[in-house]
C-alpha positions as CSV (number, residue, x, y, z in Angstrom):
1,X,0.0,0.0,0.0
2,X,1.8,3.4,-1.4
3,X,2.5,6.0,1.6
4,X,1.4,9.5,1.0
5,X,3.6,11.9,2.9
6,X,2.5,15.5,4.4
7,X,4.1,18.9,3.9
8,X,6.7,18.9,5.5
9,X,8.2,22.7,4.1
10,X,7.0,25.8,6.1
11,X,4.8,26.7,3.5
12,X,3.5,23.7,2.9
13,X,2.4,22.2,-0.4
14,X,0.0,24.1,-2.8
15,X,-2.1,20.2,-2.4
16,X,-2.9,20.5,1.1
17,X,-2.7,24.2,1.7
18,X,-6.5,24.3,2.3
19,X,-6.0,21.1,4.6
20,X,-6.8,16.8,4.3
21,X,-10.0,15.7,3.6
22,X,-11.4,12.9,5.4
23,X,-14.3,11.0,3.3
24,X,-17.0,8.9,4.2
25,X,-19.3,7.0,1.6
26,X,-21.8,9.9,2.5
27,X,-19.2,12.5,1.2
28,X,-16.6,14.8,3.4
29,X,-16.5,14.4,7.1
30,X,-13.6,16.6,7.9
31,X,-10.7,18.4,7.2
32,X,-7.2,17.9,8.7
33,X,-5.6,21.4,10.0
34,X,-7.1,23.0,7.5
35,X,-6.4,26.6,6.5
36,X,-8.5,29.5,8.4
37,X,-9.1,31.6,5.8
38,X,-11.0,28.7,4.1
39,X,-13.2,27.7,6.2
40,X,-16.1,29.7,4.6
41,X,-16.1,26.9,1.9
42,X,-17.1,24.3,4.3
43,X,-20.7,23.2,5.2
44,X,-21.4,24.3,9.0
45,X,-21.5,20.5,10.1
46,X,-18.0,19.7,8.8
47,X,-15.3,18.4,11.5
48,X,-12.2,20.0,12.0
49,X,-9.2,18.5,13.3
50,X,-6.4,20.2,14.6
51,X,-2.6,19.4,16.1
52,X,-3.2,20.9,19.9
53,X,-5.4,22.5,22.5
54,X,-3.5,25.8,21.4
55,X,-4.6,25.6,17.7
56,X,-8.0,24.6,18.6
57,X,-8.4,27.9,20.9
58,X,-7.6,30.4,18.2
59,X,-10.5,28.6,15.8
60,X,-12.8,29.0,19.0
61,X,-11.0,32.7,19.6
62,X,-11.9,33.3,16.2
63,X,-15.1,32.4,16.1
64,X,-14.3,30.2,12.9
65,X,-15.9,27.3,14.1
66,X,-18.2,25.5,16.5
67,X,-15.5,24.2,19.3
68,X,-17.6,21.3,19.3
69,X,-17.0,20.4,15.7
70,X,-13.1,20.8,16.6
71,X,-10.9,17.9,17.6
72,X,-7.4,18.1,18.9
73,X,-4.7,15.4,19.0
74,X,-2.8,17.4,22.2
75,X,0.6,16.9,20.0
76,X,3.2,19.6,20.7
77,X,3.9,21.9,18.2
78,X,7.0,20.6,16.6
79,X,5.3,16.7,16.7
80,X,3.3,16.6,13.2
81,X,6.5,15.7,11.2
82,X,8.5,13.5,13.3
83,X,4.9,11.1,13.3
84,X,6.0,10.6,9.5
C-alpha cells in the first residue's frame, strides 16, 4: 500500500494548503488542519481536526468554528512531522 507523505516545508504544499480531507461513503466528514481563511467553503456541520489545544483555541477565539466540531490530538507543536 503506497504512503502518502504530508508537507513537511514551512509553506507547505499548494495540495494541502487548504487542509486533508477525510471521506466517508456519504461524502466529506472533515478536514485535517485546514487553512483558516477557508473555512467559509465548508458546510457548518464539517469536523475539523487540529494538532493541539493551542490551535483549537484560536479557531474558537476566532469564532471560525463550533468548538464542538473541533478535535485536537494534544501533539506539541514541533510533533506533526517526526509522526512521518
Amino acid at each position: 500500500m503506497p504512503r502518502r507523505a504530508l508537507p513537511v516545508s514551512e509553506r507547505g504544499d499548494r495540495e494541502h494548503e487548504y487542509g486533508i480531507g477525510i471521506y466517508t461513503a456519504r461524502g466529506l466528514y472533515g478536514v485535517v488542519r485546514p487553512c483558516p481563511h477557508s473555512l467559509d467553503r465548508l458546510a457548518p456541520s464539517t469536523r475539523i481536526f487540529v494538532r493541539n489545544a493551542r490551535e483549537k483555541a484560536l479557531f474558537a477565539a476566532a469564532g471560525l468554528a463550533d468548538a464542538g466540531l473541533v478535535t485536537h490530538f494534544d501533539l506539541p507543536d514541533h510533533e506533526q512531522t517526526t509522526l512521518l
